[in-house]
MILOKOL-726057 format. One record per residue: residue number from 1; residue in one letter; chain; x, y, z of N, C-alpha, C, CB in turn. Coordinates in steps of 0.2 Angstrom, whole numbers. Glycine has a CB too. Example, Ala and Ser with C-alpha at 12.3 -4.5 7.8 and 13.67 -1.06 7.14 Angstrom:
1_A_A_66_-28_39_62_-22_39_66_-16_39_57_-22_45 .
2_S_A_64_-11_35_68_-5_36_64_0_39_70_-3_29 .
***
This chain:
1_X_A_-74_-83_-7_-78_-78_-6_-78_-73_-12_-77_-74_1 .
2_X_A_-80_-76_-16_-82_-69_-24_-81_-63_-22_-91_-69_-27 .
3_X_A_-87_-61_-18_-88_-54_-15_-85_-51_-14_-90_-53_-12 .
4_X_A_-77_-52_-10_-73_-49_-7_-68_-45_-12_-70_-54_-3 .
5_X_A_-67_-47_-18_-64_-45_-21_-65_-40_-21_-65_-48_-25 .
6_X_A_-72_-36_-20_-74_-28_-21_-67_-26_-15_-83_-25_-17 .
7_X_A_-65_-29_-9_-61_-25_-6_-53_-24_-11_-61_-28_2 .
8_X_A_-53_-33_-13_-47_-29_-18_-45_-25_-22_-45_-31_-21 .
9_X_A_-52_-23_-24_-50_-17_-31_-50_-11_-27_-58_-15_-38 .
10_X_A_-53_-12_-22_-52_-4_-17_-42_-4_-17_-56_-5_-5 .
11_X_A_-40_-9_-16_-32_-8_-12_-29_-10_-23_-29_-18_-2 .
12_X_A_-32_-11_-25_-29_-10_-33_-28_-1_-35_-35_-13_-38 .
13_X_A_-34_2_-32_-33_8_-34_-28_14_-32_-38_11_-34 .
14_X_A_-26_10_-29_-20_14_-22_-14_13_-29_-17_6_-11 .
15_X_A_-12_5_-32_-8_5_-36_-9_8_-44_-5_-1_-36 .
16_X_A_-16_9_-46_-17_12_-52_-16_20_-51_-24_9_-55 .
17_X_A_-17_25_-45_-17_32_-45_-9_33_-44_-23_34_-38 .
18_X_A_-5_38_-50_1_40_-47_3_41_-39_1_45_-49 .
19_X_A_7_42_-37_10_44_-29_12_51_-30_18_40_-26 .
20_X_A_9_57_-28_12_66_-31_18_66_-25_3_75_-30 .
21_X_A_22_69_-30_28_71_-25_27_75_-20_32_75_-28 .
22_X_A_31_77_-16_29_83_-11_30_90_-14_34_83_-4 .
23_X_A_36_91_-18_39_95_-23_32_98_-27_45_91_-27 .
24_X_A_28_94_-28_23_94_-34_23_95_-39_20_98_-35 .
25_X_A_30_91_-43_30_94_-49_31_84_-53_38_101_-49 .
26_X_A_25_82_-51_23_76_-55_26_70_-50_27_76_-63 .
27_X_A_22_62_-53_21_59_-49_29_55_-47_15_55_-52 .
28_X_A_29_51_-41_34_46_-42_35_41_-43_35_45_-40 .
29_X_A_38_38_-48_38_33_-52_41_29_-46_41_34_-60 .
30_X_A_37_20_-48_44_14_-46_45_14_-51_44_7_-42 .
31_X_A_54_14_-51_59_12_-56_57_5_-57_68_14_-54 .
32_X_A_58_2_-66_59_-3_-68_65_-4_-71_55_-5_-71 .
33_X_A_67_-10_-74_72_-12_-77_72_-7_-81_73_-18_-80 .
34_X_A_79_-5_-83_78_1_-91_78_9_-89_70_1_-96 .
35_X_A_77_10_-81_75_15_-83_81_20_-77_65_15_-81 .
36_X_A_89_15_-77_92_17_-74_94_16_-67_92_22_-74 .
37_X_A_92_12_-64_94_11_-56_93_3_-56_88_17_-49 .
38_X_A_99_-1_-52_100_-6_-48_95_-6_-44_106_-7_-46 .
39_X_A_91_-12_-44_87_-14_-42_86_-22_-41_84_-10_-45 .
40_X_A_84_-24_-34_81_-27_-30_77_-28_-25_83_-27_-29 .
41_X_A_71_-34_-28_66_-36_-26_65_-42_-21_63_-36_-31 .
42_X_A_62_-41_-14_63_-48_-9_54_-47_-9_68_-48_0 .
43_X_A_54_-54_-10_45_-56_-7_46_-62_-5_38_-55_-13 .
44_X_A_39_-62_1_37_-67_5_30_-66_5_39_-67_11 .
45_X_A_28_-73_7_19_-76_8_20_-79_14_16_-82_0 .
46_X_A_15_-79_17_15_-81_25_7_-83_24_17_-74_32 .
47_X_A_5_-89_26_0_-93_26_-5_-90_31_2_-101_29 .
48_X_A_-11_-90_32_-17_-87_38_-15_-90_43_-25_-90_37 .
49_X_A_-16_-89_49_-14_-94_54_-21_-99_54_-12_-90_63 .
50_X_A_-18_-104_60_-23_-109_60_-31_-108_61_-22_-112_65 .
51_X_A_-37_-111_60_-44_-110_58_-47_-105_53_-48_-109_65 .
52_X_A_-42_-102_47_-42_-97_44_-39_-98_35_-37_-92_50 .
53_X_A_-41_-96_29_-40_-96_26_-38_-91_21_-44_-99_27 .
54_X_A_-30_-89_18_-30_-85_14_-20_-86_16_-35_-78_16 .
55_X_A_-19_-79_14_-12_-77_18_-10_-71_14_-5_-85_18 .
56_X_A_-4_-67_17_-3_-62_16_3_-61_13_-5_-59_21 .
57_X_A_3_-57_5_10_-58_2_13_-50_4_11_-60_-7 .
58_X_A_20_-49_4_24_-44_5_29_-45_-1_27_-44_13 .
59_X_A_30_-38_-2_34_-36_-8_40_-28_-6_29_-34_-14 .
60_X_A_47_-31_-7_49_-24_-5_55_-25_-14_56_-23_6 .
61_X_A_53_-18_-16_58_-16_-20_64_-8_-18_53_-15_-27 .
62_X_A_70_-11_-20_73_-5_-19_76_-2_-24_76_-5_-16 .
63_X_A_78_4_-26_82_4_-33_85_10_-33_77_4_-40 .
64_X_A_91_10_-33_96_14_-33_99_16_-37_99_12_-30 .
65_X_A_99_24_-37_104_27_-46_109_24_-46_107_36_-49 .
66_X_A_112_22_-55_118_19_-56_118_23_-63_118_11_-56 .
67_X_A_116_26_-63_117_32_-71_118_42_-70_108_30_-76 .
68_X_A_121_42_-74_123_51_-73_115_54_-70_124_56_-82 .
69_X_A_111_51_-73_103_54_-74_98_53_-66_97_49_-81 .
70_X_A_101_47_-64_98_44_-58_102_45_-52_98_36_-58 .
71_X_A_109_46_-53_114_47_-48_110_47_-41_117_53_-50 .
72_X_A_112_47_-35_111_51_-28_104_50_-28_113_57_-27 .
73_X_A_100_46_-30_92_43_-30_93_39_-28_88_42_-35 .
74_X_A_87_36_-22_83_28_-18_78_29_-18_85_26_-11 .
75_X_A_77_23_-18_66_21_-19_67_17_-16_61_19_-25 .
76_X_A_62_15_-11_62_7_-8_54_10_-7_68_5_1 .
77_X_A_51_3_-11_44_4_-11_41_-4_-6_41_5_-19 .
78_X_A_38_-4_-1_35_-9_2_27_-11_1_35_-9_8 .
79_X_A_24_-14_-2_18_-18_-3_16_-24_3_17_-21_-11 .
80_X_A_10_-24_5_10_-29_9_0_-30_6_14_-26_19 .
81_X_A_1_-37_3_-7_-38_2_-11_-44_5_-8_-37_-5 .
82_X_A_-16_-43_10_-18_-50_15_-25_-53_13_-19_-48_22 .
83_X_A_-26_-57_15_-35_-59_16_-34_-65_19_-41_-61_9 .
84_X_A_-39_-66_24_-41_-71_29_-46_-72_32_-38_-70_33 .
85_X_A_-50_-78_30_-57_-79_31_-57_-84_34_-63_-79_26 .
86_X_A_-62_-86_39_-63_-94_45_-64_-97_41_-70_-95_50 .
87_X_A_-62_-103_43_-62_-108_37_-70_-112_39_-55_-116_38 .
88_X_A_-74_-110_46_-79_-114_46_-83_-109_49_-78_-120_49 .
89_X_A_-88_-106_45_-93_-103_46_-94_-103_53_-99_-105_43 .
90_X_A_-98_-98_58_-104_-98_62_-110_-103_61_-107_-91_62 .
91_X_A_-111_-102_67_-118_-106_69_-124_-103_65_-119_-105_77 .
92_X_A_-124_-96_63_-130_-94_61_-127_-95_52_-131_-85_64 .
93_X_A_-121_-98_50_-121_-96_43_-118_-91_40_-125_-94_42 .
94_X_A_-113_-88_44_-111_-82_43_-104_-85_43_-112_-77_48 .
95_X_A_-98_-82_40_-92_-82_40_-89_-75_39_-90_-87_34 .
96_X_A_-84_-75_44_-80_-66_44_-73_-68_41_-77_-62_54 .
97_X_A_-70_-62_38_-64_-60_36_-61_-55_38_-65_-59_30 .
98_X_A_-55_-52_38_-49_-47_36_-46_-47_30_-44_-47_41 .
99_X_A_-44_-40_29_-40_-42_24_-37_-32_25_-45_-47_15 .
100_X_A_-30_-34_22_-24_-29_23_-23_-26_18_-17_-30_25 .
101_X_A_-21_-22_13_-17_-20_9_-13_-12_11_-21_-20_2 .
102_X_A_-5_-11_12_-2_-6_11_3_-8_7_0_-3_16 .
103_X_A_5_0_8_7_3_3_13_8_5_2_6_0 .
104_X_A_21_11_5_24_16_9_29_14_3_26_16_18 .
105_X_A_33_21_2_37_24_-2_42_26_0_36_27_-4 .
106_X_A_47_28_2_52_33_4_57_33_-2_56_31_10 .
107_X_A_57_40_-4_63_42_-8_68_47_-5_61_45_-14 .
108_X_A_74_46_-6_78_50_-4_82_52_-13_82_46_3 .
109_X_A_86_58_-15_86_62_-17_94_67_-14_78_63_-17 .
110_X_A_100_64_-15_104_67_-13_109_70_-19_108_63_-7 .
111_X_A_110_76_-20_117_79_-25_119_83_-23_116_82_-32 .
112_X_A_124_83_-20_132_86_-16_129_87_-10_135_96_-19 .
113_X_A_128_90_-6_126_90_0_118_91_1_130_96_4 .
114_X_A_113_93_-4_109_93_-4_102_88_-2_110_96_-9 .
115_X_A_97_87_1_96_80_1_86_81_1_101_78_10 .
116_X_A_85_77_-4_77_79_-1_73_71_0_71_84_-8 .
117_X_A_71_74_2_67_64_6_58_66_5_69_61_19 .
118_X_A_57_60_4_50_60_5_48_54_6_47_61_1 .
119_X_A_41_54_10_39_48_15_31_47_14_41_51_23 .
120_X_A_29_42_9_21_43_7_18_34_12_20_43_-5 .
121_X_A_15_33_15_11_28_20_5_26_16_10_31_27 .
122_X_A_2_24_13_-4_21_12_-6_15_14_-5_22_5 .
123_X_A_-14_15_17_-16_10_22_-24_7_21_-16_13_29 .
124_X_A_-25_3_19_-32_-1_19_-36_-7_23_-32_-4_14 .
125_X_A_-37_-8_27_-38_-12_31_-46_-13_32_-35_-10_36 .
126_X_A_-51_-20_32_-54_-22_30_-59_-28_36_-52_-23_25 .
127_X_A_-64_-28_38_-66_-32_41_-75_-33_37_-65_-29_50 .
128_X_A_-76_-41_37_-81_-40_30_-86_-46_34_-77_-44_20 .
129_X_A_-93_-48_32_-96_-52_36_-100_-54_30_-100_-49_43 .
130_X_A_-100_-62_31_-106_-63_24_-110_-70_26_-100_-66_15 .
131_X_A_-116_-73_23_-118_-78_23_-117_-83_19_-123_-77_22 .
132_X_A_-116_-89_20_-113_-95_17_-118_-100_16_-109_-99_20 .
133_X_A_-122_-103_11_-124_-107_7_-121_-116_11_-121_-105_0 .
134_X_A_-125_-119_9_-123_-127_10_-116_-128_6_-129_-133_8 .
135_X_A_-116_-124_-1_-109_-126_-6_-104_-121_-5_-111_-125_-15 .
136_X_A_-103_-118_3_-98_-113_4_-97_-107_1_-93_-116_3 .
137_X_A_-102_-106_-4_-103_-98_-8_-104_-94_-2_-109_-97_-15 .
138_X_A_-102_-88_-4_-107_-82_-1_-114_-82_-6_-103_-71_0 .
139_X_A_-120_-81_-3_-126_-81_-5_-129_-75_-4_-131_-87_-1 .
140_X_A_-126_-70_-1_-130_-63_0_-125_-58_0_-134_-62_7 .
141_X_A_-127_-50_-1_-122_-47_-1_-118_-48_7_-123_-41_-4 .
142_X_A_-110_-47_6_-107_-44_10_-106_-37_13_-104_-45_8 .
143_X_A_-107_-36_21_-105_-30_25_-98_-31_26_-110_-29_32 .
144_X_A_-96_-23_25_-88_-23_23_-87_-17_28_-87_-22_12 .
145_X_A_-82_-17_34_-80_-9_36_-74_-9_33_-80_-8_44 .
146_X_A_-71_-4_31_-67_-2_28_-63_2_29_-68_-2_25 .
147_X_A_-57_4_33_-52_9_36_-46_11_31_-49_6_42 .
148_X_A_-47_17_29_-39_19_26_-38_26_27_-38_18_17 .
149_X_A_-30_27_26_-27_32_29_-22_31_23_-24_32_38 .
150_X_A_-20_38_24_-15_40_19_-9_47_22_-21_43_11 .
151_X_A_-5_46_23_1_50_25_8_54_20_3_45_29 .
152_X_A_11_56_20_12_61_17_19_66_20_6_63_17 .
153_X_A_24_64_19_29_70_24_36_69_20_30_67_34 .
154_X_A_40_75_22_46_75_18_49_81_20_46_75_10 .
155_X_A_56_83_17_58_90_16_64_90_12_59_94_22 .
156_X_A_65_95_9_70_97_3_77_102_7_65_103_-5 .
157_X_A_81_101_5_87_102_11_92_104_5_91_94_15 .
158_X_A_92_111_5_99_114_-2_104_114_2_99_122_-5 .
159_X_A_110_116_-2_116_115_-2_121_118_5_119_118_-9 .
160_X_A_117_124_5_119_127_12_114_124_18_119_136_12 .
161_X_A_112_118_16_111_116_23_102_119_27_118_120_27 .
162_X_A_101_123_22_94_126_24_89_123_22_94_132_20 .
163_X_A_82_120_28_78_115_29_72_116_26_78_114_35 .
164_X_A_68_117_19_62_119_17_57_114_16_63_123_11 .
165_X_A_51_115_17_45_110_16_41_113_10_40_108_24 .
166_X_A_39_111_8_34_110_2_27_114_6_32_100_-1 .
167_X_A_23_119_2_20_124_4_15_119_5_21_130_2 .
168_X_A_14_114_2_9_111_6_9_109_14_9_106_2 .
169_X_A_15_106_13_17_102_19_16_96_20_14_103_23 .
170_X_A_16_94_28_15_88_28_9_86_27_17_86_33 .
171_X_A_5_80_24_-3_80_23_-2_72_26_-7_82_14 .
172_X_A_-11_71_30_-10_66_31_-20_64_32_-3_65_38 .
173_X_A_-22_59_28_-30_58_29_-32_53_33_-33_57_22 .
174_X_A_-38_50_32_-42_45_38_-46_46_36_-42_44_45 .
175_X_A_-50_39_35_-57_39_33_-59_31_37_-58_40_23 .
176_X_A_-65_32_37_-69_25_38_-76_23_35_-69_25_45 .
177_X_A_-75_19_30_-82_18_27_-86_12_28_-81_18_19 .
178_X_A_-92_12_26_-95_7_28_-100_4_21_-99_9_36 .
179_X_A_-99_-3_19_-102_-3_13_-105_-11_10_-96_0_8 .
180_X_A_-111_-10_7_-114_-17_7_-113_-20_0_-122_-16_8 .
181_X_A_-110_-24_-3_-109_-25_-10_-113_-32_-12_-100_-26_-11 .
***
């Protein structure tokens, strides 16, 4: 399904737009090699279930300071990216899909007793409807509903123990679009 691809660039942009701190004071990087922190990555792929076509990969990274600069720093970032379409059209010609992509963050942030966490959730979820040809192409555009939410929560914890949130706060969005491609 060619078409569908539009939903993947939607859940690509989730990973090309920085993650803003809660602090505000610039984005949150995932650490890579080089850049100070032990780090480990686990992933899995899990097949569509039966009469269904695709399957859904998951990615967890974690990375933990191991340098003066990183010290008392964790990131554990999870990706989870899906698609799954009927392997055999409708009667009318039509074939349906799903397809997933998130996205969640948590950093935690500890030096001496001090402790700040943050907690970012991003969500994409997809249900698509297309026409099929005799050569298994989609032949017409794709109707695509589209669900995403985006969440947002933390707090900065100084030394004496005293509990402050970012004058933003907590933020948390939802939307639901509907789109012909």
């Amino acid at each position: 399904m060619p078409r569908v691809s539009a939903f993947i660039a939607i859940a690509v942009c989730f990973l090309v737009l920085p993650l803003r701190s809660l602090a505000g004071d610039g984005p949150i990087r995932i650490p890579k090699p080089g850049d100070g922190y032990a780090i480990t990555k686990t992933e899995n792929s899990q097949a569509a279930p039966s009469g269904y076509e695709g399957r859904t990969d998951t990615a967890t990274i974690t990375a933990v300071g191991n340098t003066p600069a990183t010290m008392g720093k964790r990131i554990v970032a999870r990706f989870s990216l899906g698609n799954q379409i009927k392997t055999c059209p409708a009667a009318d010609g039509t074939a349906e899909g799903r397809g997933t992509f998130t996205m969640s963050l948590d950093s935690t942030e500890t030096q001496g007793s001090a402790t700040n966490t943050l907690h970012i959730d991003m969500r994409a979820e997809g249900k698509y409807k297309g026409e099929v040809g005799d050569d298994a192409w989609i032949k017409n555009p794709v109707n695509a509903e589209i669900d995403y939410t985006y969440s947002l929560s933390g707090n900065m914890r100084d030394a004496s123990g005293a509990l402050a949130t970012n004058s933003s706060g907590a933020r948390s969005s939802s939307a639901r679009e509907r789109r012909v491609e």
